[in-house]
gemmi code that builds the backbone of each chain (N, CA, C; Angstrom):
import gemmi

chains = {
    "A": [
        ("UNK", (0.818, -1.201, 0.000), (0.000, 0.000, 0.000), (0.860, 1.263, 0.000)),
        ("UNK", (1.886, 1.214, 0.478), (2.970, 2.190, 0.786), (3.096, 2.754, -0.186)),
        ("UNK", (3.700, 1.531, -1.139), (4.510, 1.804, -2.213), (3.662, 2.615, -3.376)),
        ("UNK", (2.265, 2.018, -3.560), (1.009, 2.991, -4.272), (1.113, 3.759, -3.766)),
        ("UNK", (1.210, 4.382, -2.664), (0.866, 5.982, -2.087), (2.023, 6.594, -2.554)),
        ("UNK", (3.505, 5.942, -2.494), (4.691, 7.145, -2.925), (4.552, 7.033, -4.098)),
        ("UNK", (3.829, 6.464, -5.247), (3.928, 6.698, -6.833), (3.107, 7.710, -6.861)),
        ("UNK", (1.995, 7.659, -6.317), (1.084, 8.551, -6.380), (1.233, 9.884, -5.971)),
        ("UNK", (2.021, 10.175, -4.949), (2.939, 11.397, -4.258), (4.081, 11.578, -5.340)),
        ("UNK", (4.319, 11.029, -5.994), (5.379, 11.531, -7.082), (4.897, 11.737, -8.242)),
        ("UNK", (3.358, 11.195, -8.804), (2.859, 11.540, -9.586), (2.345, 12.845, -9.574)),
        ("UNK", (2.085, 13.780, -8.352), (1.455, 14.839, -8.333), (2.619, 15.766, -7.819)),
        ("UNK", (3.652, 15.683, -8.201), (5.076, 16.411, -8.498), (5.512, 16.820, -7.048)),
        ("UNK", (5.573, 15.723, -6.258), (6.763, 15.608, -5.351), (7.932, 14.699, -4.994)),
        ("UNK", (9.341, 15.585, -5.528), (10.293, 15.314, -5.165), (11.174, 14.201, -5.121)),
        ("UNK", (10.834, 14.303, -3.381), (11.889, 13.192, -2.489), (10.727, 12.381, -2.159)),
        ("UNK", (10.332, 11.362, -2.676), (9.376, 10.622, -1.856), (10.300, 9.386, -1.471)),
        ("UNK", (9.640, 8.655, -0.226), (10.398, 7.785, 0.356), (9.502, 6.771, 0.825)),
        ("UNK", (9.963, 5.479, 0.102), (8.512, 4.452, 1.384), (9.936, 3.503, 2.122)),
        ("UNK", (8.893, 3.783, 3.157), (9.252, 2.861, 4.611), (8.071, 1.366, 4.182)),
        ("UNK", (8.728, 0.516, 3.295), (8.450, -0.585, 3.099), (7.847, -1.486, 4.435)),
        ("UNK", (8.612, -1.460, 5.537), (8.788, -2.520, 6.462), (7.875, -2.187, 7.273)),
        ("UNK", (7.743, -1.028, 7.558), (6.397, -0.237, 7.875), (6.679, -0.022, 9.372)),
        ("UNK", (5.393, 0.086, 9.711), (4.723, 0.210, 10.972), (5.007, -0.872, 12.112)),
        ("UNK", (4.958, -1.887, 11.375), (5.229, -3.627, 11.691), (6.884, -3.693, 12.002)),
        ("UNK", (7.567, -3.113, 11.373), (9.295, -3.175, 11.168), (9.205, -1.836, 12.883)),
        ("UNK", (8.873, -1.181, 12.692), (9.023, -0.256, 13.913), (8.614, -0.134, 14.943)),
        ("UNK", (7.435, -1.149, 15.485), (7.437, -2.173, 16.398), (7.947, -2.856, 17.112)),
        ("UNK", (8.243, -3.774, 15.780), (9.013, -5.107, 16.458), (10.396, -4.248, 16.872)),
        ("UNK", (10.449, -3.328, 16.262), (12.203, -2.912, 17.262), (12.077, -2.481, 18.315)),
        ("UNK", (10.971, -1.922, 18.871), (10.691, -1.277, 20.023), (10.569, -0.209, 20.259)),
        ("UNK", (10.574, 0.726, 19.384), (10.217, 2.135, 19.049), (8.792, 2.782, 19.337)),
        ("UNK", (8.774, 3.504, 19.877), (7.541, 4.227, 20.962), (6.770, 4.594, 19.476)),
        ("UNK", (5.620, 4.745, 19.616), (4.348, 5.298, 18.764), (3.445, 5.871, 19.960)),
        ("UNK", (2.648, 6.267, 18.815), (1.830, 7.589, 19.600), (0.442, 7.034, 18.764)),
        ("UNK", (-0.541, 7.229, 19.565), (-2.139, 6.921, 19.500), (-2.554, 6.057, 20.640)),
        ("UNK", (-3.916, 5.687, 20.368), (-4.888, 4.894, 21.714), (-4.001, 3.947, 22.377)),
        ("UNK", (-3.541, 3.383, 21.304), (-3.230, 2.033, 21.901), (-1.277, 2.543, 21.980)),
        ("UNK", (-0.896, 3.173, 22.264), (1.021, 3.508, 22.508), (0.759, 3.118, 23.836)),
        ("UNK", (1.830, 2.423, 23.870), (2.254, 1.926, 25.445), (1.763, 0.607, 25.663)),
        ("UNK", (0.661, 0.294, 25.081), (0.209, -1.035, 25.550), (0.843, -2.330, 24.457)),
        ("UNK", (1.150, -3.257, 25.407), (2.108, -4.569, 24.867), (1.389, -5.026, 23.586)),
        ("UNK", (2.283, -5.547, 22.761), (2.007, -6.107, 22.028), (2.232, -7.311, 21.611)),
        ("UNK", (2.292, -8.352, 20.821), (3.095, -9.367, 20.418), (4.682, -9.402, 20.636)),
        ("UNK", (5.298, -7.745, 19.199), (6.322, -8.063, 19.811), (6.874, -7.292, 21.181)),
        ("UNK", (6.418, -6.816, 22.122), (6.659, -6.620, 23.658), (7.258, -7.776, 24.247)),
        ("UNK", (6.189, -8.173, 24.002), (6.865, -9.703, 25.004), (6.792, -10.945, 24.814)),
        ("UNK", (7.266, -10.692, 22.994), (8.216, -12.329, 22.465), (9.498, -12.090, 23.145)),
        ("UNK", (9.749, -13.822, 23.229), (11.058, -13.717, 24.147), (11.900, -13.946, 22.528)),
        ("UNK", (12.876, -12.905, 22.695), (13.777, -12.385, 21.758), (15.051, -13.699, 21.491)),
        ("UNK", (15.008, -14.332, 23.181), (16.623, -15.451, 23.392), (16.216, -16.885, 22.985)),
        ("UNK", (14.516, -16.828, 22.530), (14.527, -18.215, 22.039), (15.236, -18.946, 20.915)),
        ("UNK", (15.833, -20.082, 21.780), (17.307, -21.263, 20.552), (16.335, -21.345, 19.480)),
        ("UNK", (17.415, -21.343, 18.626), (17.382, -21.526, 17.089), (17.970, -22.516, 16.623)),
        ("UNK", (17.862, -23.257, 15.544), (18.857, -24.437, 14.953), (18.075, -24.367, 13.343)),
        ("UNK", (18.881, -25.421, 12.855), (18.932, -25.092, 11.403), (18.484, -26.272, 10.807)),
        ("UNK", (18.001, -26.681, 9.695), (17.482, -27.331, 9.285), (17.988, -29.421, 9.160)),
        ("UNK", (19.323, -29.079, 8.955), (20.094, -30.392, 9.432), (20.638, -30.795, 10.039)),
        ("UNK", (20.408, -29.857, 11.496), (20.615, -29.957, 12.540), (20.495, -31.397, 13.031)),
        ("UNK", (21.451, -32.356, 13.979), (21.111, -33.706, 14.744), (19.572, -33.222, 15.945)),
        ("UNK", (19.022, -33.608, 15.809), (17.619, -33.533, 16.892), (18.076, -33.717, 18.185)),
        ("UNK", (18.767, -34.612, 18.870), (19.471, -35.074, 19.363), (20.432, -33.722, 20.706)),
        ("UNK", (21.606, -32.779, 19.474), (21.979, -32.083, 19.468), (21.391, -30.774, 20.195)),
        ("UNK", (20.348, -30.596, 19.410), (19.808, -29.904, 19.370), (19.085, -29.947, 20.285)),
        ("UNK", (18.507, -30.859, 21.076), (17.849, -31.196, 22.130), (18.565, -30.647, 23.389)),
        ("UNK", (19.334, -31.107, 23.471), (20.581, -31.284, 24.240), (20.608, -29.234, 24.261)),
        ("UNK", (21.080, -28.919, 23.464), (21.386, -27.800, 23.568), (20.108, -26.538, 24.080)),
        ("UNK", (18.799, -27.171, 23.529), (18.262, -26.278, 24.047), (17.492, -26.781, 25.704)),
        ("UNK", (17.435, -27.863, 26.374), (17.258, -28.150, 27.414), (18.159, -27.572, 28.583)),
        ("UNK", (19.491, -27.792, 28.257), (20.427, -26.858, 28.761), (19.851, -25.379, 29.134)),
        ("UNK", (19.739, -24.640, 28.222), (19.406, -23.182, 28.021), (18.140, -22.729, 28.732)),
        ("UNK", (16.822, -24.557, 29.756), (16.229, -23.903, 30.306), (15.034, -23.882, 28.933)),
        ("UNK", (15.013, -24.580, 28.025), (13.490, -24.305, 27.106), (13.043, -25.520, 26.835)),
        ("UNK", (11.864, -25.603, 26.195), (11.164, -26.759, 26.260), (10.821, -26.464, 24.368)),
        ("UNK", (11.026, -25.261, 23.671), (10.776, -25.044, 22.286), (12.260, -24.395, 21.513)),
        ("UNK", (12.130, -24.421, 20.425), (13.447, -24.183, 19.534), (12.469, -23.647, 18.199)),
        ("UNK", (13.249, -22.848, 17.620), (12.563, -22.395, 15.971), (13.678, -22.808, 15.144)),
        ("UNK", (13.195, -23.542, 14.586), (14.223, -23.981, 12.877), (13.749, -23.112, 12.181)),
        ("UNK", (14.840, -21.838, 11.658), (15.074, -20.707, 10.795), (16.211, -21.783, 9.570)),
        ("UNK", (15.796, -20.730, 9.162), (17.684, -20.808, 7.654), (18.302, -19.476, 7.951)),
        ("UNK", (19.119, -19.473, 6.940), (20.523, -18.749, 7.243), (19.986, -17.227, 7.160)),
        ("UNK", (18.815, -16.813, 6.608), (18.447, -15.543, 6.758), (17.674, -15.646, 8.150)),
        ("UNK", (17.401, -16.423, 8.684), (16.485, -16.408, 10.171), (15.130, -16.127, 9.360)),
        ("UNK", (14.532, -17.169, 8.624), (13.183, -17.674, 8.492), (12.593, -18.392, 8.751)),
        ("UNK", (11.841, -18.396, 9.460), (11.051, -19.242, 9.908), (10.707, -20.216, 9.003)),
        ("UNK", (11.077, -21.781, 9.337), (11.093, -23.120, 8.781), (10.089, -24.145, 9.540)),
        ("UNK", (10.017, -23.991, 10.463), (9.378, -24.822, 11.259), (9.603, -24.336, 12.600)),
        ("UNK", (8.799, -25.382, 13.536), (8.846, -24.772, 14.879), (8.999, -26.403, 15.445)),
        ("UNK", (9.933, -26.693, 16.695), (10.288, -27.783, 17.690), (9.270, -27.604, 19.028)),
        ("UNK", (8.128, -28.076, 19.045), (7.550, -28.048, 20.427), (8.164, -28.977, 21.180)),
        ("UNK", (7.655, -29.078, 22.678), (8.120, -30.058, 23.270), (7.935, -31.640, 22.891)),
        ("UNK", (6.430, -31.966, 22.310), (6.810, -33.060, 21.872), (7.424, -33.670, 20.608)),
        ("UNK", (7.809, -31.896, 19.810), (8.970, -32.836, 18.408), (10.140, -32.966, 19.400)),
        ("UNK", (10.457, -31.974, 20.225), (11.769, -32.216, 20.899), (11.926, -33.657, 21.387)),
        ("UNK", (10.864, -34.093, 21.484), (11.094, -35.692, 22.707), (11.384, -36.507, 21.974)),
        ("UNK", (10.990, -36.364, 19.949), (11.848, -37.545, 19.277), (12.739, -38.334, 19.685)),
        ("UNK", (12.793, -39.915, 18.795), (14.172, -40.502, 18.499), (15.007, -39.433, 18.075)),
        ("UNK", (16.087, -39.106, 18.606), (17.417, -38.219, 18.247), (17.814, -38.441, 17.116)),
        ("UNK", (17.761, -39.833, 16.485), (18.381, -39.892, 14.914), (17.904, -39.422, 13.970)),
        ("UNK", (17.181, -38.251, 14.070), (16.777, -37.461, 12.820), (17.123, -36.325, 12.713)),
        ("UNK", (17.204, -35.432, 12.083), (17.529, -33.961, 11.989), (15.988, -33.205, 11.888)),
        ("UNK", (16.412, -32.064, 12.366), (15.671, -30.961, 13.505), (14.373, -30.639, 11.936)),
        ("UNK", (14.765, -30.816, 10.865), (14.264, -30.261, 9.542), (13.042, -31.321, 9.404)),
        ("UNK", (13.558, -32.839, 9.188), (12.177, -33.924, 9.939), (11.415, -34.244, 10.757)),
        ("UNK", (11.891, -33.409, 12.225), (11.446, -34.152, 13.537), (10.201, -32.512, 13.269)),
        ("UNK", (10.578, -31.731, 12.774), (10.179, -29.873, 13.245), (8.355, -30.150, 12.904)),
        ("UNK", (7.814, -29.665, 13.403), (6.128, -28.907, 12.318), (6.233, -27.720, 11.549)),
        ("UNK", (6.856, -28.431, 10.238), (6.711, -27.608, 9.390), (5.366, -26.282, 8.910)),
        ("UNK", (6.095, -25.045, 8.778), (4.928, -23.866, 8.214), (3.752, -23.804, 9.699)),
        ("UNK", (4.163, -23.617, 11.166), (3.711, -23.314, 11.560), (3.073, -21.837, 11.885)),
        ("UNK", (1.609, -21.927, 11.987), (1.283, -20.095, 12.422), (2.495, -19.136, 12.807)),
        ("UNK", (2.192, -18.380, 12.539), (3.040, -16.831, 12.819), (2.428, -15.961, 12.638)),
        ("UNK", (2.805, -14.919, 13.619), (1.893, -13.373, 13.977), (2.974, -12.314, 13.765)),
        ("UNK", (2.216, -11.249, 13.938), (2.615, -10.429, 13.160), (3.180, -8.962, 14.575)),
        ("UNK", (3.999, -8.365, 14.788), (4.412, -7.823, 16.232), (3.640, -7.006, 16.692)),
        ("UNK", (2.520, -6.433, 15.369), (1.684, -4.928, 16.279), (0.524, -5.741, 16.789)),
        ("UNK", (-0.074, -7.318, 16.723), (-0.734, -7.355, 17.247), (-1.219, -7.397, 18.500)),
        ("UNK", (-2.198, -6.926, 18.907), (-2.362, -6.382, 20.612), (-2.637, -8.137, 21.356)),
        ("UNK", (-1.627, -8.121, 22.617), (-1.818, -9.350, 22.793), (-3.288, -9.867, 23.716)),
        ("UNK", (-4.139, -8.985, 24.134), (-5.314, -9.305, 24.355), (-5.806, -10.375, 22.971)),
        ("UNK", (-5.620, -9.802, 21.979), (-6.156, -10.723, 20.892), (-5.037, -11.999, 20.512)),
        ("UNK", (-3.535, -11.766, 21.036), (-2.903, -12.829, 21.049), (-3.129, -13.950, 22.016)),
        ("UNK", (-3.826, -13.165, 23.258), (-4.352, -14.618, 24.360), (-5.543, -15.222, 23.532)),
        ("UNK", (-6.417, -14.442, 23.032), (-7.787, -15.480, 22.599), (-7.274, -16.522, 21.690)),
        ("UNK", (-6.508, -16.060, 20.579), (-6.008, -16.738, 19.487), (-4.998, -18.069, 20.321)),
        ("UNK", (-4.500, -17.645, 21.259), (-4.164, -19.175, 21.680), (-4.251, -19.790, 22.500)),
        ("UNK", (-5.693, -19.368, 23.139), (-6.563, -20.248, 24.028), (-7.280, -21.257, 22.978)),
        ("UNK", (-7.719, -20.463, 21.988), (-8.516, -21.000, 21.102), (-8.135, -22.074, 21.080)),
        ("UNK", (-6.720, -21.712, 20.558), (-6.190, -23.142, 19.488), (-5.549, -23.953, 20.096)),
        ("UNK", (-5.101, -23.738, 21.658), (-3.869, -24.361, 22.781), (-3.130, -24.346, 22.038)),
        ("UNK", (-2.399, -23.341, 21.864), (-0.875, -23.059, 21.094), (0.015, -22.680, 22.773)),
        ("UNK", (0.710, -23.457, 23.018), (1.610, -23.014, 24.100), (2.778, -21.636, 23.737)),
        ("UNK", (3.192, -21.585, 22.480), (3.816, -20.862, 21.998), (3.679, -20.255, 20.356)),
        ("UNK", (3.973, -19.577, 20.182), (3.962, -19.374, 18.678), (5.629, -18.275, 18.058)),
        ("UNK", (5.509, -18.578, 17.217), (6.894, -17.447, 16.438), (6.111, -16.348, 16.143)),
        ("UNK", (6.310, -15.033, 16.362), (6.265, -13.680, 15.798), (7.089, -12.957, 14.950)),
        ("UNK", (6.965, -12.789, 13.647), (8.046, -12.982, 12.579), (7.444, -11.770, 11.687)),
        ("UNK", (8.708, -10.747, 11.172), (8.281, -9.758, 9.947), (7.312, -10.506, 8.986)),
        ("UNK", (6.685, -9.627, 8.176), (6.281, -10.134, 7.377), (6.683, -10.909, 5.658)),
        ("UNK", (7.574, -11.018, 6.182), (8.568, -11.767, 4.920), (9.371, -12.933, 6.050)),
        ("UNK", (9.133, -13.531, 6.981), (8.735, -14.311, 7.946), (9.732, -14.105, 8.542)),
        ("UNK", (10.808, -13.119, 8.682), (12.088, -13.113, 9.954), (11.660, -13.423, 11.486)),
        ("UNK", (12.316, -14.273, 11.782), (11.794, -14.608, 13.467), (12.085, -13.125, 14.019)),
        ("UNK", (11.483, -12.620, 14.916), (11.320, -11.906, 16.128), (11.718, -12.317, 17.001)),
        ("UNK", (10.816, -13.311, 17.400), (10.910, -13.981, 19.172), (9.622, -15.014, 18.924)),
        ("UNK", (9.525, -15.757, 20.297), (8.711, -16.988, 20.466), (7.890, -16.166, 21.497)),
        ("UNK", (6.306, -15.930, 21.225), (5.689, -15.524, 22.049), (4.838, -16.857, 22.839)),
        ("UNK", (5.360, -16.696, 24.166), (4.742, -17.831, 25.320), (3.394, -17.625, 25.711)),
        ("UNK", (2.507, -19.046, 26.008), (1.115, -18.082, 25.830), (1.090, -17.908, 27.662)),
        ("UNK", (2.175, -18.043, 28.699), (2.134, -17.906, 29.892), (2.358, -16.709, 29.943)),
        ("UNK", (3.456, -16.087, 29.437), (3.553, -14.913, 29.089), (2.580, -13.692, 28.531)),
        ("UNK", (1.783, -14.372, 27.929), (0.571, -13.598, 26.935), (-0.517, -13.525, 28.641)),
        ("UNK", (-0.802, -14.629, 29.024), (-2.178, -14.440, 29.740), (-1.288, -13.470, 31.150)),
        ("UNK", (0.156, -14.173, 31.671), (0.307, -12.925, 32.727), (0.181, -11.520, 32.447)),
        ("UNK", (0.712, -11.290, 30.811), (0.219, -9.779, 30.562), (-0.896, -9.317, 30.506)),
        ("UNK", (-1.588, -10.303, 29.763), (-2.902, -9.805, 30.099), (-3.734, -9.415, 31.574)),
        ("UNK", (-3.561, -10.568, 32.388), (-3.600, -10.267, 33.686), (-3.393, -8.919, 34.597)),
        ("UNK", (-2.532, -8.434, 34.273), (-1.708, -7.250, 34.680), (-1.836, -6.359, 34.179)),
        ("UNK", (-2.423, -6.385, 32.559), (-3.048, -5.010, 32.102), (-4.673, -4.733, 32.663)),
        ("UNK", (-4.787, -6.011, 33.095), (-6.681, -5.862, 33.740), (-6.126, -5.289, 35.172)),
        ("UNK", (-5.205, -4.909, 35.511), (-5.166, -4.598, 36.817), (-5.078, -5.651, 37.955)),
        ("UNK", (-4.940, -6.618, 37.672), (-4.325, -8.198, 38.396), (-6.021, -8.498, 38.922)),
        ("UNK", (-7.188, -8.191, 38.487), (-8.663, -8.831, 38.218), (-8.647, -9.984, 37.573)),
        ("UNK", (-9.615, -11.075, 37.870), (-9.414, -12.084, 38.002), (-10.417, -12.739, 37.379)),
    ],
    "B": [
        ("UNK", (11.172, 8.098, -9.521), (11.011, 6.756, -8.582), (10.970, 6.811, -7.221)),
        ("UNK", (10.349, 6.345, -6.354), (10.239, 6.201, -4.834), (11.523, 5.870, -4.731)),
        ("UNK", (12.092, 6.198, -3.990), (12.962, 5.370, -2.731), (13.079, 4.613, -1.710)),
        ("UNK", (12.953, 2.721, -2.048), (12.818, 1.922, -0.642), (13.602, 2.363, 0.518)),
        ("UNK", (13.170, 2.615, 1.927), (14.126, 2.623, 2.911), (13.863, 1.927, 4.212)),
        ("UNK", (14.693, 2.189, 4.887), (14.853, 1.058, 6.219), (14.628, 2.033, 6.647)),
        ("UNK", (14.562, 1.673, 8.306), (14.132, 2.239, 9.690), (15.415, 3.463, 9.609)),
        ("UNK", (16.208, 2.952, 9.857), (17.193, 3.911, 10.053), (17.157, 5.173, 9.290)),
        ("UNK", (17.283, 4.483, 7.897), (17.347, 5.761, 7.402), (15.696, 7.104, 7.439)),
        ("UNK", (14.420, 6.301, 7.709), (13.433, 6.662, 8.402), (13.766, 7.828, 9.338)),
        ("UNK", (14.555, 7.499, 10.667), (15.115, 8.340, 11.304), (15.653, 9.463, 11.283)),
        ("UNK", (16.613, 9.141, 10.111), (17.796, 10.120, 9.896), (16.849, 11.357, 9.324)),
        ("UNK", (15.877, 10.751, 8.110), (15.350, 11.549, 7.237), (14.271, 12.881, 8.404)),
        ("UNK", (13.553, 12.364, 8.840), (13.014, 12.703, 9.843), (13.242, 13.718, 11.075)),
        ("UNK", (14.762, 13.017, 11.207), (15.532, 14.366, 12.528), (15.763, 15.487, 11.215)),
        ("UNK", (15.869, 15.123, 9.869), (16.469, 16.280, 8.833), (15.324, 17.007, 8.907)),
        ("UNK", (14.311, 16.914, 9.219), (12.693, 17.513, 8.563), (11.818, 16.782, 7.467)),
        ("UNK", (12.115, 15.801, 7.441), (10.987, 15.018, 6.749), (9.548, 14.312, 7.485)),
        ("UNK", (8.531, 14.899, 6.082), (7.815, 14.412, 6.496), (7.001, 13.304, 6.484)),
        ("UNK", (6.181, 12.568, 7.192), (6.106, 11.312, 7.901), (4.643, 11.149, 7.337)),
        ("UNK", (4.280, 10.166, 6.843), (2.978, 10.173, 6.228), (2.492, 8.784, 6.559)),
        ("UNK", (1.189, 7.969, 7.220), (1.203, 6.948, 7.316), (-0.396, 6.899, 6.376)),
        ("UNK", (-0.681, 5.855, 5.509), (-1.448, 5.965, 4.311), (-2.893, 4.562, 4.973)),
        ("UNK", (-2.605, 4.215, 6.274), (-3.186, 3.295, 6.686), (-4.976, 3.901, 6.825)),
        ("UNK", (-5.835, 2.701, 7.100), (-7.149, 3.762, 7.552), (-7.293, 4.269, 8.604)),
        ("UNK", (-8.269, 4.890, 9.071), (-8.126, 6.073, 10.267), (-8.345, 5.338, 11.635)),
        ("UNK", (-8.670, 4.212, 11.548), (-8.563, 3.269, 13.071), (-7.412, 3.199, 13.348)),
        ("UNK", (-6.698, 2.191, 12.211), (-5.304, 2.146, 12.376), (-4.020, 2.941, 12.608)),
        ("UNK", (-4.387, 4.011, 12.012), (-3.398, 5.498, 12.583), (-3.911, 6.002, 13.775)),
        ("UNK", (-5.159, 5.442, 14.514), (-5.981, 6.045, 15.980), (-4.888, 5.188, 17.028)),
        ("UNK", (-5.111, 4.161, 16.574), (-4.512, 2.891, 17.749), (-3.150, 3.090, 17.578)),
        ("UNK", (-2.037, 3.421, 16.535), (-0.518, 3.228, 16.303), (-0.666, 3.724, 15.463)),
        ("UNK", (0.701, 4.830, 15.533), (1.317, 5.902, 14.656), (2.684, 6.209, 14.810)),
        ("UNK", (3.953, 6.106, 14.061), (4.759, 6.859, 14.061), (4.883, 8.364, 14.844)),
        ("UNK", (5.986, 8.265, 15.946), (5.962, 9.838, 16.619), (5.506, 10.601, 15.172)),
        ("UNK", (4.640, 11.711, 15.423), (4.981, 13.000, 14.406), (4.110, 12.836, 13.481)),
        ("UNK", (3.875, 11.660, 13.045), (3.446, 11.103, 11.411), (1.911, 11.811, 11.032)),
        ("UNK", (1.784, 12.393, 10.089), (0.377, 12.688, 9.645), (-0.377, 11.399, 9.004)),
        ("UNK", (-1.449, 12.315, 8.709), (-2.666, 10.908, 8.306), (-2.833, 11.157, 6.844)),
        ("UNK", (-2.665, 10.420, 6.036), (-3.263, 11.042, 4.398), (-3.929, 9.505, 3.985)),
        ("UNK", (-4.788, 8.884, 4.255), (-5.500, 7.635, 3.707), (-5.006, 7.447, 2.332)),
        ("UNK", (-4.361, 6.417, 1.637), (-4.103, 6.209, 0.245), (-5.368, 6.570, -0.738)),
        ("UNK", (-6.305, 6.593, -0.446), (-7.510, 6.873, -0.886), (-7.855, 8.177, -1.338)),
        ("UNK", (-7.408, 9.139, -0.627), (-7.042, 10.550, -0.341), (-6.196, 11.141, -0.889)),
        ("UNK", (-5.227, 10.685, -1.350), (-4.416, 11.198, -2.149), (-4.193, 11.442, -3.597)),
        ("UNK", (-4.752, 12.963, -3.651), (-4.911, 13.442, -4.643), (-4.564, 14.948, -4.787)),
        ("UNK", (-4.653, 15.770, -5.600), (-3.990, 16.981, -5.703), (-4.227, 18.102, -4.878)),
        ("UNK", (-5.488, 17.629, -4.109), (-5.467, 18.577, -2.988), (-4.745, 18.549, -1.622)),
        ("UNK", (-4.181, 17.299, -1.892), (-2.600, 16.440, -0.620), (-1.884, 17.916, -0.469)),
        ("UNK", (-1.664, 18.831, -1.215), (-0.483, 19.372, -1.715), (-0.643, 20.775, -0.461)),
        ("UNK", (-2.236, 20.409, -0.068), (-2.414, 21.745, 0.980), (-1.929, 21.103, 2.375)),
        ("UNK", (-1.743, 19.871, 2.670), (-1.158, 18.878, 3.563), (0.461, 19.106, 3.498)),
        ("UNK", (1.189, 18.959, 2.439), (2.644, 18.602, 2.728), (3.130, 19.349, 2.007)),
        ("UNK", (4.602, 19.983, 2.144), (5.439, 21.081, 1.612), (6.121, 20.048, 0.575)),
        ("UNK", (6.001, 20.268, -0.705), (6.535, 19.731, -1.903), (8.486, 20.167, -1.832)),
        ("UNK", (8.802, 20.894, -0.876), (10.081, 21.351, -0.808), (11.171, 19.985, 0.272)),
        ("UNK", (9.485, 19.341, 0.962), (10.591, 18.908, 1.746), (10.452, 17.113, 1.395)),
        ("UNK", (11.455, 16.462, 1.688), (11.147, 15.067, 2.071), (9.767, 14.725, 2.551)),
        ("UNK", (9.262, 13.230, 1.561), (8.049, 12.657, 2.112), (8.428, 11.289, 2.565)),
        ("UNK", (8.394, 10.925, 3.654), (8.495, 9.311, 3.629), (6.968, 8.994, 3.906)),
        ("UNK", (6.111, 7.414, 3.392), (5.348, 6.954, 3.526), (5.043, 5.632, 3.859)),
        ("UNK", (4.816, 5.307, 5.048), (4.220, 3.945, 5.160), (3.267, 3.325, 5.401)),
        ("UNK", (3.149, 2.094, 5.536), (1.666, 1.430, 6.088), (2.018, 0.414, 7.368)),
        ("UNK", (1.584, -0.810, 7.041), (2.055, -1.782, 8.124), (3.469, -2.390, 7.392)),
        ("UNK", (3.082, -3.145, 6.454), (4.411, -3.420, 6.038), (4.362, -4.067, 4.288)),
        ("UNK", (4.935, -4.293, 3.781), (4.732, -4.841, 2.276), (4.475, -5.957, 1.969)),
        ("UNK", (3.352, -6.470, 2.866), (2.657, -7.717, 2.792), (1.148, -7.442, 2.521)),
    ],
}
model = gemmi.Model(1)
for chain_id, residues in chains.items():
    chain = gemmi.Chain(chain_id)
    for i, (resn, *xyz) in enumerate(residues, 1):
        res = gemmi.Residue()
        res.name, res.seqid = resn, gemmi.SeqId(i, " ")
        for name, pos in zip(("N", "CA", "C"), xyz):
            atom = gemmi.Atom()
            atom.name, atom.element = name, gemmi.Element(name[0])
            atom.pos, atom.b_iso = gemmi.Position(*pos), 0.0
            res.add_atom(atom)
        chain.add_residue(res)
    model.add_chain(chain)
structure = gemmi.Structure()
structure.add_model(model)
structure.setup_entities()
């Protein structure tokens, strides 16, 4: 839509036009303050956890197991070398036979959200579905972070004023 | 031709005096907006824009994102 609006701004003889492609969504997820109703209040990407392990597609399962149990997680995101989202390791791909790589054991093309969404609507969406976790990823699918849905309902919690 | 840009350079353009245009509909610029950013609906934009923004200076424009 951007990109129609700066042709159109250059069609009616201005200049320097400039689109911010990545948008609104790109300036978000970095953490950059906005202004309107909703500034200040969390969003998706607020409080994806940013340190969730990563591994790569031919990764040992095994390995990879190993490495992210260590670190304290129970999920992993299989990206590629640009950090795209490939699949996602819940706890029970993690519990595989180890002799496979992370690219077979993974659930491939799992859901992904998008960072401005308000996580009031990120708790319904994964109560709905019992998603314990999900990836929050640009829209050309760069991981963000792994948003926890323990995480989602304590925020929510706490934006109701700890009401119950 | 437009010029694609990143965040950064977003910034830079911006502390220079550019101006900030978000082309989204009017809920969506209610709830989240760029510090500063005016409202011009893509819809809206037409030759009377011109009483909106100084043709002298930088326009950057966005939406959510190029999806």
């Amino acid at each position: 839509m951007s990109a129609r609006a700066a042709w159109r701004l250059e069609s009616l003889g201005f200049g320097q036009v400039y689109d911010y492609a990545a948008g609104k969504s790109d300036w978000m997820a970095a953490g950059l303050p906005t202004e309107g109703a909703a500034a200040g209040r969390p969003t998706a990407a607020t409080i994806a956890r940013r340190e969730v392990p990563t591994c790569h597609l031919e990764e040992s399962l095994r390995d990879v197991r190993e490495r992210v149990r260590a670190a304290g997680w129970d999920a992993c995101v299989v990206v590629n070398e640009k950090r795209i989202v490939m699949g996602l390791l819940r706890a029970d791909q993690l519990g595989r036979d180890g002799d496979v790589t992370a690219g077979s054991a993974m659930r491939p093309g799992p859901s992904t959200f998008r960072p401005h969404v308000a996580i009031e609507e990120m708790a319904k969406v994964m109560a709905t579905r019992d998603l314990p976790n999900v990836p929050v990823t640009t829209s050309a699918g760069e991981l963000i972070g792994l948003l926890v849905r323990e995480d989602v309902e304590r925020t929510v919690h706490e934006c109701q004023g700890g009401r119950s | 031709m437009p010029t694609e840009i990143g965040r950064a350079e977003v910034q830079q353009l911006v502390a220079g005096g550019a101006q900030l245009v978000e082309v989204l509909p009017k809920e969506e610029f209610d709830e989240h907006h760029l510090p500063g950013a005016i409202h011009i609906p893509l819809r809206t934009i037409d030759p009377g824009v011109r009483a909106s923004l100084a043709s002298g200076r930088p326009v950057v424009v966005y939406c959510w994102d190029s999806a």
